[in-house]
N, C-alpha and C positions, 0 to 999 in steps of 0.2 A: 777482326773488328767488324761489327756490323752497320749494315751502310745505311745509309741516309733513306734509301728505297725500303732496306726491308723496315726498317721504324716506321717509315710510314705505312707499310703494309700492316702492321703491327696493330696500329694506332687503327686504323680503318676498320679492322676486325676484331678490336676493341669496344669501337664505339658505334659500330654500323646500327643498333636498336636505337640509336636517337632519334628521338621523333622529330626532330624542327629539323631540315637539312631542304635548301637547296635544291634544284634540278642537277647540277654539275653536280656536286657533289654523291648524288643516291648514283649518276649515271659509273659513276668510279666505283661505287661499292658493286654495283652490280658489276663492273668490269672486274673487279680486282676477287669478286664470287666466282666468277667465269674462270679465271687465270688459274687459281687456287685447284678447283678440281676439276680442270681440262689435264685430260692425258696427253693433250699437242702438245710437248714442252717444245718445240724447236717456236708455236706460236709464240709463247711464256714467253722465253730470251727476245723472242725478236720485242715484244713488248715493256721488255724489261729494257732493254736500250731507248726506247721512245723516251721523247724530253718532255718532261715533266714539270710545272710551276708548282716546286714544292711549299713556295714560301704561302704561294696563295692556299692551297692546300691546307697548311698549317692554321692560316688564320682562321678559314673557315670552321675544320675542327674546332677549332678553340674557341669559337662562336657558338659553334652548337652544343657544344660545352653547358658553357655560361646558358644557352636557351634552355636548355636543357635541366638546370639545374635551379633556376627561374620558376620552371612549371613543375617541378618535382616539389619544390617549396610551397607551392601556390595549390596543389592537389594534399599535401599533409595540413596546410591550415582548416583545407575546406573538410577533409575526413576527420581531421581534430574540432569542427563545430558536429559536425554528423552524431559523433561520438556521444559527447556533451549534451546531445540532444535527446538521446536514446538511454543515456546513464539519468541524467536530473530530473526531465520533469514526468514526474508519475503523475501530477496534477492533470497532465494531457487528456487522461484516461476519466477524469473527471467528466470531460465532453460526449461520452463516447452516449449518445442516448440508448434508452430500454422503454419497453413498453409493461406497465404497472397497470392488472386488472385483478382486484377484490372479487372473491370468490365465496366470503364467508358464509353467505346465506343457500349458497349453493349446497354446503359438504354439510357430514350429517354428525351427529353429537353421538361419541361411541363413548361416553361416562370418561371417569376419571377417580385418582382414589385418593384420597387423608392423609398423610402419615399426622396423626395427632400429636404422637410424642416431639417428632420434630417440631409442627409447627408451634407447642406449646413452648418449648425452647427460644426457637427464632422469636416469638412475641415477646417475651423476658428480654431479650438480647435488645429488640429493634427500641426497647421501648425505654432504655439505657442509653440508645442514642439518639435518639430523640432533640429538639430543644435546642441545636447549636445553629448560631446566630454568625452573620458573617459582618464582619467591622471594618470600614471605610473611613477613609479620610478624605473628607472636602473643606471648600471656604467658609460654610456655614456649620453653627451644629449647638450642640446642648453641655458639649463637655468637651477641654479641650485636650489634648496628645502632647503632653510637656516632650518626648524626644523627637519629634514631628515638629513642633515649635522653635526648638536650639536649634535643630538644624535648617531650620526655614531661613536664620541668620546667613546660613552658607548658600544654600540654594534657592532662596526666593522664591516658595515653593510655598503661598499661601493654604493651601490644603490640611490644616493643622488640628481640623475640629472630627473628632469622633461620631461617626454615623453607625447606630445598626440595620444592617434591611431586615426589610418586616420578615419573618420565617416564613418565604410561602412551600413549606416543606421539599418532602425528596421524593422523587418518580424514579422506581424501579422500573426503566421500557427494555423488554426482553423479545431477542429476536432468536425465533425458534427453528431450526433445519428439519424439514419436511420435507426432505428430498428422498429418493426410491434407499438411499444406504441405510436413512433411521428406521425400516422396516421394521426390524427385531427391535427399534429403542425409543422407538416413538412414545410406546408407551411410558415407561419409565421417566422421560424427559416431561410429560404432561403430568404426570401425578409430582415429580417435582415443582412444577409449576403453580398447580393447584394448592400443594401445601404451602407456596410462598403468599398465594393469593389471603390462605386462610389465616397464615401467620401475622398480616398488618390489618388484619378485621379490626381490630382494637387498637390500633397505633393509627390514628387520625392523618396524622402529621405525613405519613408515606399510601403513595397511590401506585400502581402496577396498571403497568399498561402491555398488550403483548402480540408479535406480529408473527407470525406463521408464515413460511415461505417456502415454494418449491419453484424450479423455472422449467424455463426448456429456450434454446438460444437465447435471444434479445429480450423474450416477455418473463414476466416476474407474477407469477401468481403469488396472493398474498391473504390470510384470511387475519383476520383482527379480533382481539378480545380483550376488554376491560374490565370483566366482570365475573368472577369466580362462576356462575352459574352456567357460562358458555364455554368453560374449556376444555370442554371435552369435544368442541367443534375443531381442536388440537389437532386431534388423535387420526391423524388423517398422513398420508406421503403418496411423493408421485415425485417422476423425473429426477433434472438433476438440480447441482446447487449453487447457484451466484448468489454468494454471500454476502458479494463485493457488492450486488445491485440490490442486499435488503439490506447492509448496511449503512449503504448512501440513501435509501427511504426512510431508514431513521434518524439519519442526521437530521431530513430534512422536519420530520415531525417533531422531534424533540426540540427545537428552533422555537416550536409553537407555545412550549410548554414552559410554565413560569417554574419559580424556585428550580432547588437543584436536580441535575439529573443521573443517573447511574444505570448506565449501559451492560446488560448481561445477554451474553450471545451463548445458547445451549444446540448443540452441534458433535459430529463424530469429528471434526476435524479437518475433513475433507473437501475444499468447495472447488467448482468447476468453472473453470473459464472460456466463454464464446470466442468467435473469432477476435473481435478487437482486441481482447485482452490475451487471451493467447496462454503461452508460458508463463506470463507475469503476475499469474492469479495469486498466488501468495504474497509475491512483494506489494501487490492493488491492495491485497486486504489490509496486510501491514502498515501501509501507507495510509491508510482509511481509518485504523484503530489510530493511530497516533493522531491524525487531524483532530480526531475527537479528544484525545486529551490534550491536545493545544485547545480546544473548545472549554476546557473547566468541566469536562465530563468522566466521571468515575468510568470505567472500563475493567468487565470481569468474561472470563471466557467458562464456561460449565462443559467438559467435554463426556459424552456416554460412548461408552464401548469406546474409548475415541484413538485417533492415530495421535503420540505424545510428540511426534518430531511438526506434526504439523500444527498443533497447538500454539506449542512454545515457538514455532516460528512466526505465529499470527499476534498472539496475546502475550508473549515475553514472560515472563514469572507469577503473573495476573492470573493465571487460571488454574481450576484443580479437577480433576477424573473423579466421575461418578460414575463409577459401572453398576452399581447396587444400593440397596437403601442403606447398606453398613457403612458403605464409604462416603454417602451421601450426608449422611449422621454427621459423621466428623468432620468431612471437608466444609460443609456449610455454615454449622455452628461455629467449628475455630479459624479455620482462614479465611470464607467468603466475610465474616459478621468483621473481622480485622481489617480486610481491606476497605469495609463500607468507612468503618472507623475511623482510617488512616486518612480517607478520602474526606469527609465531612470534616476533620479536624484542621486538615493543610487550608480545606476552606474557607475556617473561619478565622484564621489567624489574619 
């Protein structure tokens, strides 16, 4: 039968890492460390007869117990807000500043080229969508929303009168990767551009606006062009690629911009994260595409030569690979021109 000594020996060498303990009590474990692996055994026995306040003993364990088990609760609540804090807000990242300097007048204009066939396509297509009006309900108006109306009887929801906003058309703003990787695709990526430029010449109702970017850490070089006759000040790459800081530049410009807008980011795929953002460079960007379509902004992604796992981790099902004018043909004319579609249409319901 085992005695009441060795349980508590037991118990002591059990729970000796608890942090909350008494003077007496730590001086026992260090005694009862000592007993344990001293080769004096004739000391052992002679200590093993010393009288002992087991009861007191006990309690105290059972104290540091409970203290014990206090702070272990009280260190899991705090790692469970740590946690919480490090999974949720990607917003954080929002704070994180960069420094934004316009180089356009700096870099030099190496041409650009047509694809005529496509862009006479694309002007057919754009000029089909064209025209759509987005419909509001307020307390004033000219015409009024009979199922807007019954149901005002339930919800009190004077807003029952038909409004159109005026059409202040659609802004294609394109954010272009001019980082050292589009070497080989720079090109490619600006004659796409130039042909989008040439495609809404004759669709009034749509304006293309378009931002060039390359960084290196914190600073964001950016060169700008609105006007088919400067894109070939495009055709230009250097360093690497925060995507994440030309896409938060165009949040902020498209803010500026009336009627609607439709985000096209032309890119291998690849962007790079500084120190603040780290590892979480795809999830920032992802986080950044989707803010923009909680904004009521169309979102397409144009990948060249591009990496597909990195795409679809940024743009979700939104985008399509152009490695060539062949596949440019088709991806443009029948997917990008449907999601514009899909896009203007959800808008004006």
């Amino acid at each position: 039968m085992t005695s009441q000594y060795d349980r508590v020996l037991k118990l002591l060498n059990k729970n000796k890492n608890i942090p909350t303990l008494d003077n007496e009590i730590k001086k026992l474990y260090e005694r009862f460390d000592k007993m344990v692996n001293s080769s004096d055994h004739n000391q052992f026995q002679e200590d093993r007869k010393s009288k002992l306040d087991f009861k007191n003993i006990d309690k105290k364990l059972e104290q540091g117990k409970k203290n014990y088990k206090l702070q272990l609760a009280d260190l899991k609540e705090k790692f469970g807000k740590q946690i919480k804090v490090r999974v949720d807000p990607l917003s954080i990242l929002d704070k994180v500043k960069y420094y934004s300097e316009d180089i356009t007048k700096n870099v030099d204009d190496n041409g650009y080229n047509i694809d005529k066939q496509l862009s006479h396509k694309l002007t057919s297509k754009f000029k089909q969508l064209k025209g759509k009006h987005i419909v509001t309900l307020e307390d004033e108006g000219s015409e009024i929303d009979i199922q807007a109306c019954i149901d005002s009887r339930i919800t009190f929801n004077q807003n029952v009168f038909k409004n159109e906003e005026k059409d202040q058309g659609l802004t294609f703003y394109i954010v272009l990767d001019q980082s050292g990787s589009m070497r080989s695709r720079i090109r490619h990526a600006v004659n796409i551009i130039s042909t989008l430029y040439k495609s809404v010449e004759q669709v009034k109702e749509i304006k293309i606006k378009c931002l060039g970017f390359h960084g290196y850490d914190l600073k964001l070089f950016t060169t700008r062009v609105n006007k088919l006759k400067d894109v070939g000040k495009l055709c230009n790459y250097d360093n690497t690629t925060p995507t994440h800081y030309a896409i938060r530049e165009a949040i902020e410009d498209m803010k500026k911009i009336a009627g609607q807008k439709f985000l096209i980011v032309i890119t291998d795929g690849q962007p790079n994260g500084d120190h603040p953002i780290g590892d979480r460079v795809y999830e920032y960007n992802k986080y950044l595409i989707n803010k923009i379509r909680k904004m009521n902004i169309g979102v397409f992604g144009i990948g060249i030569q591009n990496y597909e796992a990195s795409m679809e981790n940024i743009f979700g099902n939104d985008y399509v690979s152009c490695n060539d004018m062949s596949d440019t043909k088709e991806n443009l004319t029948r997917i990008f021109v449907e999601k514009v579609r899909i896009f203007l249409e959800g808008r004006s319901n």
